[in-house]
Z-matrix of the N, CA and C atoms (Angstrom, degrees):
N
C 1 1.446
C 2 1.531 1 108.86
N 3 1.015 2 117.05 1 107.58
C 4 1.623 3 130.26 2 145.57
C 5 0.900 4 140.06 3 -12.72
N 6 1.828 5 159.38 4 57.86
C 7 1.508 6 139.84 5 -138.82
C 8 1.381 7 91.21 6 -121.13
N 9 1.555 8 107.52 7 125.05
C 10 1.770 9 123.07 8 -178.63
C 11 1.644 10 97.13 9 -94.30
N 12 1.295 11 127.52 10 122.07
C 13 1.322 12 148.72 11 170.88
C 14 1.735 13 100.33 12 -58.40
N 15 1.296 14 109.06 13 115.99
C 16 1.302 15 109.60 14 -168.94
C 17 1.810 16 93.57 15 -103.95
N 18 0.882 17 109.60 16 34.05
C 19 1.862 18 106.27 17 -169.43
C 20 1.675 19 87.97 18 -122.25
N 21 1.523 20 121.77 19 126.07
C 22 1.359 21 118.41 20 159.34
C 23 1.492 22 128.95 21 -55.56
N 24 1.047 23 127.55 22 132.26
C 25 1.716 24 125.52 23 171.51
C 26 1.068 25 109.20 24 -93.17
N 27 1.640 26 114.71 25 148.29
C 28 1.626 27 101.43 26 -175.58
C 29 1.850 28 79.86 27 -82.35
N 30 1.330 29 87.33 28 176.09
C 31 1.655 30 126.05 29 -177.86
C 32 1.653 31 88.30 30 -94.04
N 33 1.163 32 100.17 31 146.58
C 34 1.678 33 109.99 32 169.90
C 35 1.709 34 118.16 33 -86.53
N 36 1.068 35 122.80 34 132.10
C 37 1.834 36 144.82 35 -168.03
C 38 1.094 37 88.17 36 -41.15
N 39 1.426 38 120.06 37 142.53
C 40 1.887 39 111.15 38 157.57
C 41 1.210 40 75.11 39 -124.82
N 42 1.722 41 104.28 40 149.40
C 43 1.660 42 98.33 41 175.48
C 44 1.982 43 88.44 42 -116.76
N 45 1.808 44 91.79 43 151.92
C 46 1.659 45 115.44 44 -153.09
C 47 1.550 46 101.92 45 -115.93
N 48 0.971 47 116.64 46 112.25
C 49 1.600 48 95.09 47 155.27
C 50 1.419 49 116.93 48 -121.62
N 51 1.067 50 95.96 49 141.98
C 52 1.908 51 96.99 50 -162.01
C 53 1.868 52 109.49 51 -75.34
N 54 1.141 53 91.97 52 129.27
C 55 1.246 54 84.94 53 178.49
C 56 1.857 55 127.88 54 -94.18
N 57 1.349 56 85.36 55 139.16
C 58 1.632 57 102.74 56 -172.25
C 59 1.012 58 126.78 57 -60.01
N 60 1.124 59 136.96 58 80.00
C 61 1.715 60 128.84 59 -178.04
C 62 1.328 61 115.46 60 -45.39
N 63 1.249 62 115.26 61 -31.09
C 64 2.102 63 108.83 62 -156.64
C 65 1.489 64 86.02 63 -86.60
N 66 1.640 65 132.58 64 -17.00
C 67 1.695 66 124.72 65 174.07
C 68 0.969 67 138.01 66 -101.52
N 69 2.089 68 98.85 67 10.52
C 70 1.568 69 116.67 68 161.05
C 71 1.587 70 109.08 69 -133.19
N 72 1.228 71 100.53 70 43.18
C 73 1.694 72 93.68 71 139.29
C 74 1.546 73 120.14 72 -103.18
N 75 1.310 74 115.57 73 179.83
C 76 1.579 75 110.27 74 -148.47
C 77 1.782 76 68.07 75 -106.79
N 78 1.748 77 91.55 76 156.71
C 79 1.557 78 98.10 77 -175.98
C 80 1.761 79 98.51 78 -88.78
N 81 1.153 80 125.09 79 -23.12
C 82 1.188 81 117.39 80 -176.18
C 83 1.498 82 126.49 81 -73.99
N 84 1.588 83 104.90 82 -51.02
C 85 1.397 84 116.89 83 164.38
C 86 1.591 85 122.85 84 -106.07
N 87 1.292 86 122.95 85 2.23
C 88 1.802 87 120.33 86 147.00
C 89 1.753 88 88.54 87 76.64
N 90 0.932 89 114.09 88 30.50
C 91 1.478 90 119.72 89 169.93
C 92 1.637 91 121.28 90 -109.98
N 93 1.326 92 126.58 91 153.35
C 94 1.443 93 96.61 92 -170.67
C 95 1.648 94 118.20 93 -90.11
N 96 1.168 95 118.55 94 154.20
C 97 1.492 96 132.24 95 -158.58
C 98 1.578 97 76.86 96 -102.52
N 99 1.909 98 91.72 97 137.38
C 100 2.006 99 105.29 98 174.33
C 101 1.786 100 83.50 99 -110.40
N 102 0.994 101 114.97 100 145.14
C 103 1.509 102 124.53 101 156.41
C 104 1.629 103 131.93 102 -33.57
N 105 1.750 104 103.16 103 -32.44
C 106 1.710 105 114.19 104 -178.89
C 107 2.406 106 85.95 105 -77.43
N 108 0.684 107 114.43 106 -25.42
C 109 1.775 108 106.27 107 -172.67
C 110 1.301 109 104.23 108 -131.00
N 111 1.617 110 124.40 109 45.67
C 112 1.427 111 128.22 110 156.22
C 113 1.274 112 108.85 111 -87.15
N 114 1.681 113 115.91 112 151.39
C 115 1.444 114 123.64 113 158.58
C 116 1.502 115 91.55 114 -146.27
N 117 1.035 116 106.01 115 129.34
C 118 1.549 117 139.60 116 -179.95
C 119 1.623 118 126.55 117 -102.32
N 120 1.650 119 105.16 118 86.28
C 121 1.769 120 90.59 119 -180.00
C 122 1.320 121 83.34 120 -143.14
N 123 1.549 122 103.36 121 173.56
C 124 1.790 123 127.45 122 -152.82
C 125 1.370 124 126.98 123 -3.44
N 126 1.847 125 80.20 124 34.62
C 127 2.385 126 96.19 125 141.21
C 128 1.822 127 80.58 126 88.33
N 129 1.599 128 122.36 127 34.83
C 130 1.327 129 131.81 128 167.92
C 131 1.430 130 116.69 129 -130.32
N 132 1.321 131 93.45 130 132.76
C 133 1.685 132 94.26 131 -166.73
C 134 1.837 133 100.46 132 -75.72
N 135 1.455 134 125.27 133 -168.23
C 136 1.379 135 97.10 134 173.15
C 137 2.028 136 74.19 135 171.89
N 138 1.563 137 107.22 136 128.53
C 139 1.492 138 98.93 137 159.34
C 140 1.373 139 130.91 138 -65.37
N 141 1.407 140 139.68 139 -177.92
C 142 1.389 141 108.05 140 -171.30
C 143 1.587 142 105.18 141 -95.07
N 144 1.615 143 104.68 142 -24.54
C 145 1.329 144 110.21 143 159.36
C 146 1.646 145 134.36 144 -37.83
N 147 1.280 146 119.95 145 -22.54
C 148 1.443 147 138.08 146 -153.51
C 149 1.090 148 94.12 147 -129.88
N 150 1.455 149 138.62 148 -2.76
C 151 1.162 150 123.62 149 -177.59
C 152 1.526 151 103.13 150 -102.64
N 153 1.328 152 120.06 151 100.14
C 154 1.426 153 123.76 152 -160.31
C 155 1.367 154 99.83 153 -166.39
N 156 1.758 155 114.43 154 149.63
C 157 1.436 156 132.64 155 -149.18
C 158 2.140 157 79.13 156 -80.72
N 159 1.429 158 77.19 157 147.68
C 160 1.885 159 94.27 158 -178.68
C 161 1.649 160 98.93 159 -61.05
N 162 1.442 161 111.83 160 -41.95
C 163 1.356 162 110.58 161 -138.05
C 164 1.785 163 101.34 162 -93.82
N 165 1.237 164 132.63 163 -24.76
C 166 1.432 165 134.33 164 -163.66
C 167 1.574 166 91.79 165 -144.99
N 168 1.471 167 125.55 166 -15.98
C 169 1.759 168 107.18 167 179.89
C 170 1.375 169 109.28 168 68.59
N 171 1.205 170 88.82 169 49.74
C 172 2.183 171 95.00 170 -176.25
C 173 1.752 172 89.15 171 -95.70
N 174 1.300 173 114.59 172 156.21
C 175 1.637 174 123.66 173 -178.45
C 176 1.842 175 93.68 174 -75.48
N 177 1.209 176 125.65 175 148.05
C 178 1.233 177 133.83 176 166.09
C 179 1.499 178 119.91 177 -126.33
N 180 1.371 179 112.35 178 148.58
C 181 1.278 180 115.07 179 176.08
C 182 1.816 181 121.29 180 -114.61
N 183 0.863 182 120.11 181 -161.05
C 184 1.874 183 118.27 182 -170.19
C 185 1.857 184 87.53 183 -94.21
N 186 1.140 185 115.98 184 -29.32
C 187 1.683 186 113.89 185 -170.32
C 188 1.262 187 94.71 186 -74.77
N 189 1.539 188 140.60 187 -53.01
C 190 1.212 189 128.39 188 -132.20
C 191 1.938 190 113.34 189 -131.90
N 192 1.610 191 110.02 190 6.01
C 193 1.565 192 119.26 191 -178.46
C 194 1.451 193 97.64 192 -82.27
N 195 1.307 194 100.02 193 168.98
C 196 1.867 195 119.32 194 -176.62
C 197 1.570 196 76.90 195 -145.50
N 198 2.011 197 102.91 196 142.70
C 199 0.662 198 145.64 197 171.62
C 200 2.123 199 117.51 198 -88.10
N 201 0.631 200 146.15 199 118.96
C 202 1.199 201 131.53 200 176.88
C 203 1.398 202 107.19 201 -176.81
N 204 1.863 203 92.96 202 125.20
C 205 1.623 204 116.73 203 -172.93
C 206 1.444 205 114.68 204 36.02
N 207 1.473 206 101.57 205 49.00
C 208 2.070 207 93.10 206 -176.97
C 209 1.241 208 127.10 207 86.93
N 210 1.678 209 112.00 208 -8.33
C 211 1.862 210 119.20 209 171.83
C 212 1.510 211 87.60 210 -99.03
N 213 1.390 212 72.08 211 176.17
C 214 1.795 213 106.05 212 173.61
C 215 1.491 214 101.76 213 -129.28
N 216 1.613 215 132.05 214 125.07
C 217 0.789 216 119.27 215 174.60
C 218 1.768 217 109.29 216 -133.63
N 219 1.381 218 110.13 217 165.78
C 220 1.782 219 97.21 218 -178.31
C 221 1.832 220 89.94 219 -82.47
N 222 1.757 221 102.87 220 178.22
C 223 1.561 222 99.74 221 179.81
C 224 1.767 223 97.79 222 -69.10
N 225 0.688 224 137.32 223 -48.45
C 226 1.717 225 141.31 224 -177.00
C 227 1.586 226 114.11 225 -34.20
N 228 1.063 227 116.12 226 -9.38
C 229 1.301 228 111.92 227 -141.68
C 230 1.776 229 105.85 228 -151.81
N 231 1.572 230 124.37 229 -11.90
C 232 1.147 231 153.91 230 -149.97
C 233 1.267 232 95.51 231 -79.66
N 234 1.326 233 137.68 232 131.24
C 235 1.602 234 125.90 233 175.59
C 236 1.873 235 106.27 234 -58.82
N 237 1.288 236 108.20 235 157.76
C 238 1.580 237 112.43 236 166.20
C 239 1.229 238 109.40 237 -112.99
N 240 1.290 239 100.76 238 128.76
C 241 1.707 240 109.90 239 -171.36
C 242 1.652 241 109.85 240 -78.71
N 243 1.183 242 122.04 241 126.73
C 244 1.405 243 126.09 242 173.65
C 245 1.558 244 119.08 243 -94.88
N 246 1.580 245 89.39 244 142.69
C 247 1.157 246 112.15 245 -148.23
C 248 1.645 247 102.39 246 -78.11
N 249 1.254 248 109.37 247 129.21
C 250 1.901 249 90.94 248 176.39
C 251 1.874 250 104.64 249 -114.16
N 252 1.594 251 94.43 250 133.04
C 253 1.174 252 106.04 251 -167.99
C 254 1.523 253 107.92 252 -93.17
């Protein structure tokens, strides 16, 4: 014989955090970034596809990109800042 528990159980907590759309689109192409093809540097989401030097479209990684004025560049390729005398 079978006896069905007529007493509710709570359900167990899942804890949620909602996710942000406007802090996973990719900054380059404004499309939304899924978590399996995020790369994440200076607090910018970015696909991994898109994450590529401004100047020649070389592939970049989290070890080896330069940041500058809003590009991404590889070190090869990075503007050189001139010096004013």
């Amino acid at each position: 014989m079978i006896m069905l528990s007529l007493i509710a159980k709570p359900k167990p907590k899942t804890i949620y955090t909602p996710y942000n759309m406007e802090s996973n689109k990719c900054h380059i192409c404004s499309k939304t970034v899924y978590y399996s093809e995020k790369i994440e540097a200076n607090n910018r989401a970015y696909h991994k596809l898109c994450f590529k030097c401004q100047d020649q479209g070389c592939r970049l990684t989290l070890a080896n990109f330069h940041y500058h004025h809003g590009n991404l560049f590889c070190p090869k390729h990075v503007p050189k800042l001139k010096a004013i005398l």
